[in-house]
C-alpha positions as CSV (number, residue, x, y, z in Angstrom):
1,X,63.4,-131.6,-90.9
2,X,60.9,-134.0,-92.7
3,X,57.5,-134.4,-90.9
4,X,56.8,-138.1,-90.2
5,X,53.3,-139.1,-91.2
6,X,50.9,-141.2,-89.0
7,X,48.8,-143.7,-90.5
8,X,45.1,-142.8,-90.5
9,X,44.5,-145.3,-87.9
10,X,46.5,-143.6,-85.8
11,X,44.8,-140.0,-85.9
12,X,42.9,-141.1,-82.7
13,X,45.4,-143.8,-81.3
14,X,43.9,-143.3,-77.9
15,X,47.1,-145.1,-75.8
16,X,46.7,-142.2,-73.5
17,X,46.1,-142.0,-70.3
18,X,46.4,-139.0,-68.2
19,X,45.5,-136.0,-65.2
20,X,43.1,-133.5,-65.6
21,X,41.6,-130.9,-63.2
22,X,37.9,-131.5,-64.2
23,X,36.9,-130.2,-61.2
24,X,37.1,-127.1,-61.9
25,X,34.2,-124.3,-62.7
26,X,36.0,-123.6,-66.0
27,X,34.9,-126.4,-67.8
28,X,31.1,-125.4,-66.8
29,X,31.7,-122.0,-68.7
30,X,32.4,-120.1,-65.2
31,X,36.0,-118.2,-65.6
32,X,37.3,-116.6,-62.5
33,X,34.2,-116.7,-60.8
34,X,32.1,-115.1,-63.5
35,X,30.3,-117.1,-65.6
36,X,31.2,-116.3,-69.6
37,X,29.2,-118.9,-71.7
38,X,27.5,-122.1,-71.0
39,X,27.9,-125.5,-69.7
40,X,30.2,-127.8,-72.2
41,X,31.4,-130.5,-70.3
42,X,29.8,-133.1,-72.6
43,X,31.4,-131.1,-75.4
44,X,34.6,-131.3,-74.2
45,X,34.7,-134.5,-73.3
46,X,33.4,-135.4,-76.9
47,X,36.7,-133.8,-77.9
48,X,38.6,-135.8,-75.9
49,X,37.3,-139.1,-77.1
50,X,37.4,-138.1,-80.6
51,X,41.4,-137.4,-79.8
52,X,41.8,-140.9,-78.5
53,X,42.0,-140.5,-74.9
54,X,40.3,-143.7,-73.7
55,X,40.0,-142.9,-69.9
56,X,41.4,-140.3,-67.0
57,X,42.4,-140.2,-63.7
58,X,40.8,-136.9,-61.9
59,X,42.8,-135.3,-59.0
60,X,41.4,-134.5,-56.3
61,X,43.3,-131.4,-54.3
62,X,41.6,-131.2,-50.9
63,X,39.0,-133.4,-49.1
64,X,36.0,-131.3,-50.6
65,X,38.1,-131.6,-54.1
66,X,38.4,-136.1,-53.9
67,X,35.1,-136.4,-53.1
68,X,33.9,-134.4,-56.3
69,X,36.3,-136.1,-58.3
70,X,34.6,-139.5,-57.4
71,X,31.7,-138.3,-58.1
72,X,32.6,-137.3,-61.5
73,X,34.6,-140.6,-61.9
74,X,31.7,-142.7,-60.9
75,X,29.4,-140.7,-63.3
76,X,31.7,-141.1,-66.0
77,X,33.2,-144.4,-65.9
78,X,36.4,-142.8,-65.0
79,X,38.8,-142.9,-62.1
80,X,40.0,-140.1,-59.2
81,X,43.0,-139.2,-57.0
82,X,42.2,-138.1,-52.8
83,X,44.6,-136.1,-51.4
84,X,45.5,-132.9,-50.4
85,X,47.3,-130.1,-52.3
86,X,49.9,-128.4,-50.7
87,X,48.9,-125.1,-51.1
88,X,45.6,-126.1,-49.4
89,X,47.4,-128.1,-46.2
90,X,46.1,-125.2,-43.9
91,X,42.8,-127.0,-44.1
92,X,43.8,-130.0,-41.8
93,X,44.1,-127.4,-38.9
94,X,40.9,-125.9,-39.8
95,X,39.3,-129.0,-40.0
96,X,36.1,-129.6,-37.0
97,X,38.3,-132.3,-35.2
98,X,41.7,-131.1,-36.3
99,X,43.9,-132.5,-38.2
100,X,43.9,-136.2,-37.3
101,X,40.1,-136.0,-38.0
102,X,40.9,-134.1,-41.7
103,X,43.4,-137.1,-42.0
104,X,40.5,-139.9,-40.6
105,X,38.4,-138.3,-43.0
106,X,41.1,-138.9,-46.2
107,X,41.1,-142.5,-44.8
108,X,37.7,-143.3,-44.7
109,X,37.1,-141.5,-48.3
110,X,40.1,-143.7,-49.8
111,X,39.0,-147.0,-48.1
112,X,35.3,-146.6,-49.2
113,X,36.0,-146.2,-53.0
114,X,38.7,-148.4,-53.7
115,X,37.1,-150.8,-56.0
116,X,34.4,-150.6,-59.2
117,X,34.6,-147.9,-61.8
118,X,35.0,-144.2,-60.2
119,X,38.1,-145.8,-57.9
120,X,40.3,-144.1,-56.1
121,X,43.7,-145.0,-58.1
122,X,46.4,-142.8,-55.7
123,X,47.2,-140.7,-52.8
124,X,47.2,-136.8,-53.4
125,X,47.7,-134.5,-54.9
126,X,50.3,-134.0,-52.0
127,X,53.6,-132.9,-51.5
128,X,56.1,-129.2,-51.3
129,X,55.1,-126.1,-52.7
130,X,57.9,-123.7,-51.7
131,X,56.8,-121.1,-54.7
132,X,53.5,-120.4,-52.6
133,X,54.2,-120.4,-49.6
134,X,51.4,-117.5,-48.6
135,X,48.7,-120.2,-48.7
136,X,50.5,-122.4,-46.6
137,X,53.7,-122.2,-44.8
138,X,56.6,-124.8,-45.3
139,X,56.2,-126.2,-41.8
140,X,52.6,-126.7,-42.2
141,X,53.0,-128.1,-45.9
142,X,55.4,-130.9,-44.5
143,X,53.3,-132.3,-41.4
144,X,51.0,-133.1,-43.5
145,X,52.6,-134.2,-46.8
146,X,54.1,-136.7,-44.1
147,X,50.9,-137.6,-43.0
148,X,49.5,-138.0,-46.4
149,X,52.2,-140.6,-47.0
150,X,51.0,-143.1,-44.5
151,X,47.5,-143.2,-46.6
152,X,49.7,-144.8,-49.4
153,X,51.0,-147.5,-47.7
154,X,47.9,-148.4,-45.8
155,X,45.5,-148.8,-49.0
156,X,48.7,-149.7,-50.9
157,X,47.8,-147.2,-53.5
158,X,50.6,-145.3,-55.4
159,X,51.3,-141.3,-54.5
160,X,50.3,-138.6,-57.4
161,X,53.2,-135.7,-55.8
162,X,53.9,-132.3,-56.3
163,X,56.8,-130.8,-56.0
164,X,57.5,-127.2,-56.8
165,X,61.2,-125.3,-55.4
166,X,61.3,-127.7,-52.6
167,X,63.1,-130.8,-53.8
168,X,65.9,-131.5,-51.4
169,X,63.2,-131.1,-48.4
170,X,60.3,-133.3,-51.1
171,X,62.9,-136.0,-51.5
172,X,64.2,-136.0,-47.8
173,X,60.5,-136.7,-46.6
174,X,60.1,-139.1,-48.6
175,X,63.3,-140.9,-48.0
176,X,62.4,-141.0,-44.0
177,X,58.7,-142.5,-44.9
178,X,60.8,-145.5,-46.7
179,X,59.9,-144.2,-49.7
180,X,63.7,-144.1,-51.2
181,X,63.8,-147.3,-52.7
182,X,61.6,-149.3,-55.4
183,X,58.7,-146.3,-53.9
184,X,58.5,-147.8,-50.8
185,X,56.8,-150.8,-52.5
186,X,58.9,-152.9,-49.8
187,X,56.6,-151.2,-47.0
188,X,53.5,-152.0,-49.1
189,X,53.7,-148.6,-51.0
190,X,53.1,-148.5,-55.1
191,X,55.4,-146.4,-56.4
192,X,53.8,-143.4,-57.6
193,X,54.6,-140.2,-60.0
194,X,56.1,-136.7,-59.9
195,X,53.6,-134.8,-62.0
196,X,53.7,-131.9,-63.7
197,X,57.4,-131.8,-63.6
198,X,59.5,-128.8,-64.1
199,X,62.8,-129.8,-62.8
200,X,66.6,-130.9,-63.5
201,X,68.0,-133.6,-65.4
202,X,69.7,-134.5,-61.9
203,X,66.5,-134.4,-60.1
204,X,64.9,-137.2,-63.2
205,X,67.7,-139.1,-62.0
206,X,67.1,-139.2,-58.8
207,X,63.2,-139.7,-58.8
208,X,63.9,-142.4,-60.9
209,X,66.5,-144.1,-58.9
210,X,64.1,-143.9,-55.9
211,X,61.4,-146.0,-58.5
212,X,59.6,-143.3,-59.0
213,X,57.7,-142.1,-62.1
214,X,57.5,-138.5,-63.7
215,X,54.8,-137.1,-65.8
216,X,55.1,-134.2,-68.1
217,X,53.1,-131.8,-69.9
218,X,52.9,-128.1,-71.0
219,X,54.6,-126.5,-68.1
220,X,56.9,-129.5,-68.5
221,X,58.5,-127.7,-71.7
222,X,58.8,-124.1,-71.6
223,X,62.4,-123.7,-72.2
224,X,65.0,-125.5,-73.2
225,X,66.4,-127.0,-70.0
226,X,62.8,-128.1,-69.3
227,X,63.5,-130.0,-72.9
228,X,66.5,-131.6,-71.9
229,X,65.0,-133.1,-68.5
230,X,61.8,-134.2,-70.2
231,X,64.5,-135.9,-72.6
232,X,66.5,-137.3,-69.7
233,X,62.9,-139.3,-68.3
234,X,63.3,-143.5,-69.0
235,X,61.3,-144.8,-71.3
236,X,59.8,-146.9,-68.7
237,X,59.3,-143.9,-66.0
238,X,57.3,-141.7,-68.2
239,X,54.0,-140.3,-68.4
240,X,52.2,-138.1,-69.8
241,X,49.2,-135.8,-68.6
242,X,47.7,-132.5,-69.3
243,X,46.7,-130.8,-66.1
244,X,44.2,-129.5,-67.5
245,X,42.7,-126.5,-67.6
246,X,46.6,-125.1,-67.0
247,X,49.5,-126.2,-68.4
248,X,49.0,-124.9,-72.0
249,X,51.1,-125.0,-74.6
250,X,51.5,-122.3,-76.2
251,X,53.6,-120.4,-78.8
252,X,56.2,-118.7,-76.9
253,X,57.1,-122.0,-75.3
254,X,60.2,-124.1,-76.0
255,X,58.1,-127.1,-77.5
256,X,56.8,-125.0,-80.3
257,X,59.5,-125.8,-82.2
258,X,58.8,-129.6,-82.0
259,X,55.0,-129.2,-82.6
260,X,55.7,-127.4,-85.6
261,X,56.3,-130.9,-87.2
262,X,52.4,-132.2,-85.5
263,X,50.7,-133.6,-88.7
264,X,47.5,-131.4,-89.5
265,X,45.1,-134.7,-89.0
266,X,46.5,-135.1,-85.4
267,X,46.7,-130.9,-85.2
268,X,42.5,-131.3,-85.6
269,X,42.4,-133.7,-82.9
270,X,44.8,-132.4,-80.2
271,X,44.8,-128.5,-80.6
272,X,41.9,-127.6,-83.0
273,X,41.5,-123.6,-83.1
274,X,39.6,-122.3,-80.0
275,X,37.7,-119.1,-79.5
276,X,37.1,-116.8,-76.6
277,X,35.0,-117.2,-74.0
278,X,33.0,-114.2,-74.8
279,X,32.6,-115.7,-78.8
280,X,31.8,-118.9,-77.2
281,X,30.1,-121.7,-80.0
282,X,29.4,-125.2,-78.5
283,X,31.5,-127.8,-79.6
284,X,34.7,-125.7,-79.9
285,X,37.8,-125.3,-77.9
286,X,37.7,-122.3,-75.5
287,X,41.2,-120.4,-75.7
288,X,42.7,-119.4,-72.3
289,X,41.7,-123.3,-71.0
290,X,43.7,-126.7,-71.8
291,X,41.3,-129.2,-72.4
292,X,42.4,-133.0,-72.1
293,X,42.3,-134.0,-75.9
294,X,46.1,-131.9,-75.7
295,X,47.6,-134.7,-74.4
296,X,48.6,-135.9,-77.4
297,X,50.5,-132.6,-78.5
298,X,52.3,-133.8,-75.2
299,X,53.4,-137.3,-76.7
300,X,54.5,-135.7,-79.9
301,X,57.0,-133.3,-78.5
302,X,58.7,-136.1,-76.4
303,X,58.4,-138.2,-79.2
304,X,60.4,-135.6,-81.2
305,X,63.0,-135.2,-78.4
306,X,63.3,-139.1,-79.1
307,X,64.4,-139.4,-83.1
308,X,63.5,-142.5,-84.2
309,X,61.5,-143.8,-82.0
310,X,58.1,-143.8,-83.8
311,X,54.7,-141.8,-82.4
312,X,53.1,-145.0,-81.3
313,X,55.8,-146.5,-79.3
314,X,56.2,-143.3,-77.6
315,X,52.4,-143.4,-76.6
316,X,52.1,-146.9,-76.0
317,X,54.8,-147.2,-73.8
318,X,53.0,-144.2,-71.5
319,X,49.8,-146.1,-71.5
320,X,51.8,-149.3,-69.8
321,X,53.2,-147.4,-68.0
322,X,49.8,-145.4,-66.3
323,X,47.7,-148.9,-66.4
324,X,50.6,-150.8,-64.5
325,X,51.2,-148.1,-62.0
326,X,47.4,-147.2,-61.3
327,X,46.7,-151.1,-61.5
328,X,44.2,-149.9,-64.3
329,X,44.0,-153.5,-65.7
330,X,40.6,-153.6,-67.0
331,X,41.7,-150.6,-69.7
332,X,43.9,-152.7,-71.2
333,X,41.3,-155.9,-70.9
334,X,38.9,-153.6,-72.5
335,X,36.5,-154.6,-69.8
336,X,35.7,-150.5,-69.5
């Protein structure tokens, strides 16, 4: 198969927009709780710049989790998610207060930071996860993915879900909060997206019938049938993201086969070679962590599951996309 080459200009095109976890101690050098080299934030971020990634949106996966991700956001010009995680929906029972005070607080977060750079830009992370259901049962994850869906159309604010072997339950819930047509924009709801998604053709369908988006990335493309969904995603319903530090992609996956045709200048820019932690040099990659400059390996395998629709289309459309449903307008003015 020929390799398409990408004008020079392109080699940091930088219509990206996408979700990353940069929250998390890994990017300060600290790898399951032991610290292996030093701080490279800056670094990494440098990286991602010098891939073209203009901005991000930083999730935030508890309450503790959203307000450090507006803190980052408001450090770095960037902007955040608040929510809560599935997996961590045992904290609104915990919570002094209970839940309706973990919920009041999620309120109060959301409707103190919804304008200026370091915004809050959705709801979540929230939603089902029926794979893990030892953090949190499925009872518990539903009262207050529920809950979480009132947020959304209170602040008007789109949903960033998850939804992991619970789709007939996720969709359900979502259907009774109004949420199965145009995403519940009729009840002052935005829409939102299905990220990280690792699910069927038919389930694309029907996210997408409901006006829903869905965003892909490594996890997205494993196999084969992950291939064929990630195919099956409108033109005008897709985004991309990284998830970073998870969500590699890596060699044994089904996407290799598509990134064998990544020119080397973009190769440089989206998966440069990376090193251990132990052999740690500042300024390069760290193996065993995805760092957000991969997001554009992410465009080019969809862009290859799309023959003949050129690279930059593909990414441009995504950027739309992202800066029409996270009302990101001032990316596109250039104003930030």
């Amino acid at each position: 198969m020929p390799v398409e080459t990408i004008p020079a200009k392109h080699a940091s095109l930088g219509n990206f927009r996408f979700i990353v976890n940069l929250t998390d101690p890994v990017f300060r050098g600290v790898h399951r709780g032991r610290r292996k080299h030093e701080d490279d934030f800056e670094a990494m971020l440098e990286r991602s710049r010098a891939a073209g990634v203009k901005s991000m949106v930083i999730t935030g996966g508890s309450l503790k989790e959203s307000k450090q991700a507006l803190e980052l956001a408001k450090k770095y010009g960037l902007f955040a998610t608040a929510g809560c995680h599935p997996t961590r929906s045992t904290e609104f029972d915990k919570y002094h207060g209970g839940p309706e005070a973990y919920l009041d607080a999620l309120d109060k977060l959301i409707e103190e930071n919804m304008k200026g750079n370091g915004r809050v830009v959705a709801v979540g992370e929230c939603g089902l996860d029926y794979d893990r259901t030892h953090f949190a049962s499925e009872d518990v994850q539903k009262e207050h993915f529920r809950s979480q869906l009132a947020l959304a159309k209170k602040h008007h604010l789109p949903l960033f879900l998850h939804s992991r072997a619970a789709h007939a339950d996720f969709v359900e819930i979502l259907r009774e909060a109004g949420f199965g047509e145009d995403g519940g924009r009729a009840l002052g709801a935005k829409g939102g997206v299905v990220h990280s998604f690792t699910g069927s053709v038919e389930e694309v369908i029907e996210y997408q019938d409901m006006g829903f988006h869905v965003s892909v990335n490594g996890c997205s493309m494993k196999t084969e049938d992950n291939l064929k969904a990630a195919a099956a995603i409108r033109p005008d319903k897709i985004l991309f993201e990284t998830d970073a530090p998870w969500c590699s992609m890596t060699s044994t996956h089904a996407s290799k086969t598509r990134l064998d045709s990544l020119p080397n200048s973009l190769r440089s820019l989206y998966l440069p070679p990376a090193t251990q932690p132990e052999r740690f040099v500042l300024g390069k990659a760290v193996k065993g962590r995805n760092e957000p400059m991969a997001i554009g390996a992410v465009a080019w395998v969809i862009h290859r599951l799309n023959e003949g629709i050129p690279f930059e289309k593909v990414t441009e459309k995504a950027w739309k996309n992202t800066i029409e449903l996270f009302q990101l307008e001032e990316l596109e003015l250039g104003t930030q």
